[in-house]
N, C-alpha and C positions, 0 to 999 in steps of 0.2 A: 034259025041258028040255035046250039043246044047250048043254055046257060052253062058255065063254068062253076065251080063251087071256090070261095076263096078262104081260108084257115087265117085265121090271127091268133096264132095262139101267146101267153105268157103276157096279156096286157093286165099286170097288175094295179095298172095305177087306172086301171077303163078311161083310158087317153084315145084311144086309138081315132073311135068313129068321129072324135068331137074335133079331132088335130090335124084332118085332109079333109080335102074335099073329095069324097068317094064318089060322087054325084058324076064325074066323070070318065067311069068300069060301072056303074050298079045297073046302066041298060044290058053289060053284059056278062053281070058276073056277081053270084052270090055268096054273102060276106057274111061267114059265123066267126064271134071271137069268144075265147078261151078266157077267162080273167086269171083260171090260177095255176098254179107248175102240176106238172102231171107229177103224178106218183110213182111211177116207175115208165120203162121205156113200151111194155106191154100197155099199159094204160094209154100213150102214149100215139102207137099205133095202132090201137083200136077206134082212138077219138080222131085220127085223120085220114084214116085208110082210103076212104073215098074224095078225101080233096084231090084237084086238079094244080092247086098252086096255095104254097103254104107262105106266109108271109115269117121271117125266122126272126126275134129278136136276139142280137147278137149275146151269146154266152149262155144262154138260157135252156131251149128244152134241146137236149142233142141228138143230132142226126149223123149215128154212125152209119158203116155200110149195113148192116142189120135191120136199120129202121130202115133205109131206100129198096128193099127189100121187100117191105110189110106195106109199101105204097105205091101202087098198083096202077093208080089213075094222075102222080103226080107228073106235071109237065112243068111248072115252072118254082122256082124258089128265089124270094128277093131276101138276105140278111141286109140287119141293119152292122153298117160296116162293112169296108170291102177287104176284112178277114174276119173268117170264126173259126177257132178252135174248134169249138163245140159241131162241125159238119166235117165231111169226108167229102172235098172236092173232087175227088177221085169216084168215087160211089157214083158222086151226082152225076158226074160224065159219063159212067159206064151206065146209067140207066135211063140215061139221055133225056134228065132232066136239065133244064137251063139254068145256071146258076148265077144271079146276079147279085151285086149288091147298093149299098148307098153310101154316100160322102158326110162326111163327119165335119160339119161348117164349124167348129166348135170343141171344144174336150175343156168340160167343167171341173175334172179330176186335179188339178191343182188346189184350185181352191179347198177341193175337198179337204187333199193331204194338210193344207195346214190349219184344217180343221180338227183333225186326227190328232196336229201335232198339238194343239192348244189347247184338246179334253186333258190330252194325257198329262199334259203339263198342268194345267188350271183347273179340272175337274169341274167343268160345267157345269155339265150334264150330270154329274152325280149329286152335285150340290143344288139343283135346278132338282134333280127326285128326292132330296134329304125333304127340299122347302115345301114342295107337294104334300110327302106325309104327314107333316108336324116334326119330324126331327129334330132333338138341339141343334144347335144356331154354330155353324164352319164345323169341319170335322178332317177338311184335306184340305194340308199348306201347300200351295202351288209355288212354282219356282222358273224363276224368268227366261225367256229362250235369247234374247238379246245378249250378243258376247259368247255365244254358245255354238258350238261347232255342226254343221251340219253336214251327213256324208250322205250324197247323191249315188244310189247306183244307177247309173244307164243316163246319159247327158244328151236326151236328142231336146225332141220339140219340146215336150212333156215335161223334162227335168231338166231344160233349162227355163220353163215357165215356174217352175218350185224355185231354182233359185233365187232367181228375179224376187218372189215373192219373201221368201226366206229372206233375203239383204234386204229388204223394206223391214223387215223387222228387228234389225239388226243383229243378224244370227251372222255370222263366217262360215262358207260355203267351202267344200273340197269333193270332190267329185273320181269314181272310177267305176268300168265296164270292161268288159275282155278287148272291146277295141277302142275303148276311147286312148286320146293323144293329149300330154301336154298341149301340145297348140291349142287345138279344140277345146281346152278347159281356160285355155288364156282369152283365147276369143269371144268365149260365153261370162270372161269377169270372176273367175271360180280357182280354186287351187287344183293342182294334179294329185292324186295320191294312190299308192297301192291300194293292193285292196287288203290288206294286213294291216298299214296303217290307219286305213278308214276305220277299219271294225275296230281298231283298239281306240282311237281319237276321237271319236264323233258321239257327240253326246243324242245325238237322235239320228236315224238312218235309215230313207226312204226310198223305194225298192221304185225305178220308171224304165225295167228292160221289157221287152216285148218275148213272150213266151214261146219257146222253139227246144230243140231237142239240146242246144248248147248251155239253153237260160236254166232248163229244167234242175231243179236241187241247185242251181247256184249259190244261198245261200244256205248250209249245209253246220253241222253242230260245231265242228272247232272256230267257224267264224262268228257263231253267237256267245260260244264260249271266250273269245278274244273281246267280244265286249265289255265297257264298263259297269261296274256291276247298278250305277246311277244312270246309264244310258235304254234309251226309248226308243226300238224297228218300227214303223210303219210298210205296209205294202197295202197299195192301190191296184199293182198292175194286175198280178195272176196266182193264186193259191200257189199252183206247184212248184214256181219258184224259189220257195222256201221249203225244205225238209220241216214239213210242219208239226213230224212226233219230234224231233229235235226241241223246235221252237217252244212244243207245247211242256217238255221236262224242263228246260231250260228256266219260261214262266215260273212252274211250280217249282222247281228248289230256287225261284228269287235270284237266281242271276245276274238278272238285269234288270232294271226298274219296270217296263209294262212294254206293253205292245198295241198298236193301233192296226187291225186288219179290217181289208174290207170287199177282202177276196179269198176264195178258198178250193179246196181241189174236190171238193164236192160242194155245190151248191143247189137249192136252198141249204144251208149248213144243218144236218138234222137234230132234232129238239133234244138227242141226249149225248151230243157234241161234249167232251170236257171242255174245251173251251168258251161254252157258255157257262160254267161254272168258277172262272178265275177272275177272281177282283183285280189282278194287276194286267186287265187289258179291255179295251175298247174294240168291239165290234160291231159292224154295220152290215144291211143285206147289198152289199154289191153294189152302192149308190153314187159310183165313178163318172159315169155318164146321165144316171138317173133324174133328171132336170126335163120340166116341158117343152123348155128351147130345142134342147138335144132330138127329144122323141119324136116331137111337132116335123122337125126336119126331116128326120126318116118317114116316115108314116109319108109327107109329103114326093117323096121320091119314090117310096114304095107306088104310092097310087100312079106316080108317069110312067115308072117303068111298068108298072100290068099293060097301063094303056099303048108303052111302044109294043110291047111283045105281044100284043096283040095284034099290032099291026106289021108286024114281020121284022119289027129293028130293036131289039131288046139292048138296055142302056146298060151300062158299068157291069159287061159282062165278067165271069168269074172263070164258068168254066162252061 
């Protein structure tokens, strides 16, 4: 039987080999991993062209129809998650790749956000690099989120786990999406609010809609402009949900107090990004799901599912 070649690429954190048991594909299938982001989509396809089956971590190196294209010998693809942006379902079907994915036991992305929200407020982590260098001693007055308005966009799993966490803090929650419902915001514990009044009332404002052609530019310049000019955006979910040259003018004439992002419409963010030049914002490389709980899981599902598809029953198919 001719060995298969298996692609891991994007394991930045070299979790992969240590987080399944491969021991159960390695009598039939040979496993090179990638540890860092390609650099273009050309590099990209040059370093897989010969895999049989790419293992995809969700959001990371993408697979338009271009790249399915440049890959000649692929038969199977497992993402972590059972959606990626970053792939062309369609592609994969038409080149009659199998396209599956993995179950998400878990989304640590709450936590994150009110991590985000409590640099931006407390300055931690800045005052945490002051003490490292020798800097004089406090330099950013932080200011309480308790009694403080928080505006939810997108109320499913995800933001109603924010809230929940948000009113442990004693923040006040109001919440709006293109479909959410009064009801829906009474059954989760939250207020209903437009989305005009969100953006003018809510002293911080964290973005949990799910990325699609209706989400795209959702938040968009007259709604950052309707901000308080003391008021802090977070988004976890997706870069392009926010018109981010809006966001990025808005920062720089001071607008609004800061921003916590930790998603963006090109990732890795490249090193001469403005936005890694603006003191009045926090950002992170995309560390939503980023947890070994999270990865351990995938990785564990990637290795069953090779093992079904190898035996003719491929699991959490996609396409």
């Amino acid at each position: 039987m001719t060995r298969l070649r298996c692609a891991i690429p994007d394991d930045y954190f070299k979790l992969s080999l240590t987080s399944a048991d491969w021991s159960k594909i390695t009598d039939r299938v040979d496993l090179s991993v990638f540890e860092q982001p390609f650099k273009s989509q050309d590099e990209a396809a040059a370093a897989l062209k010969d895999f049989d089956i790419i293992l995809a971590m969700r959001e990371r190196t993408a697979f338009p129809r271009a790249m399915f294209d440049r890959l000649p010998n692929l038969e199977l693809m497992i993402t972590a998650g059972m959606r990626n942006a970053a792939i062309d379902f369609d592609a994969a079907r038409d080149h009659n790749v199998v396209l599956c994915g993995t179950n998400f036991a878990r989304d640590p992305t709450a936590p994150l956000t009110m991590g985000l929200i409590l640099e931006l407020t407390r300055n931690i982590g800045r005052e945490s690099a002051r003490m490292h260098a020798g800097e004089p001693w406090q330099a950013h007055l932080g200011i309480e989120i308790e009694g403080r308005t928080l505006g939810i966009i997108g109320l499913g799993k995800l933001g109603t786990k924010v809230a929940r966490l948000a009113q442990a803090f004693g923040m006040n929650v109001i919440a709006w999406s293109p479909n959410l419902t009064p009801e829906k915001c009474t059954e989760a514990g939250v207020t209903y609010a437009s989305k005009e009044d969100l953006f003018k009332n809510a002293d911080i404002i964290t973005i949990h809609v799910v990325l699609g052609p209706r989400s795209r530019g959702l938040v968009g310049r007259e709604d950052l402009l309707r901000m308080k000019r003391t008021a802090y955006i977070v988004n976890t979910a997706r870069g392009p949900i926010i018109d981010e040259q809006a966001l990025l003018e808005v920062l720089q004439q001071k607008k609004i107090a800061g921003a916590g992002i930790d998603v963006f419409s090109i990732e890795p963010l490249p090193v001469d990004h403005p936005f890694r030049t603006l003191d009045n914002m926090v950002i992170t490389p995309h560390l939503g799901y980023a947890t070994a709980e999270v990865l351990r899981g995938h990785y564990n599902q990637m290795v069953e599912g090779i093992d079904a598809w190898l035996q003719g029953e491929p699991l959490r198919r996609l396409s």
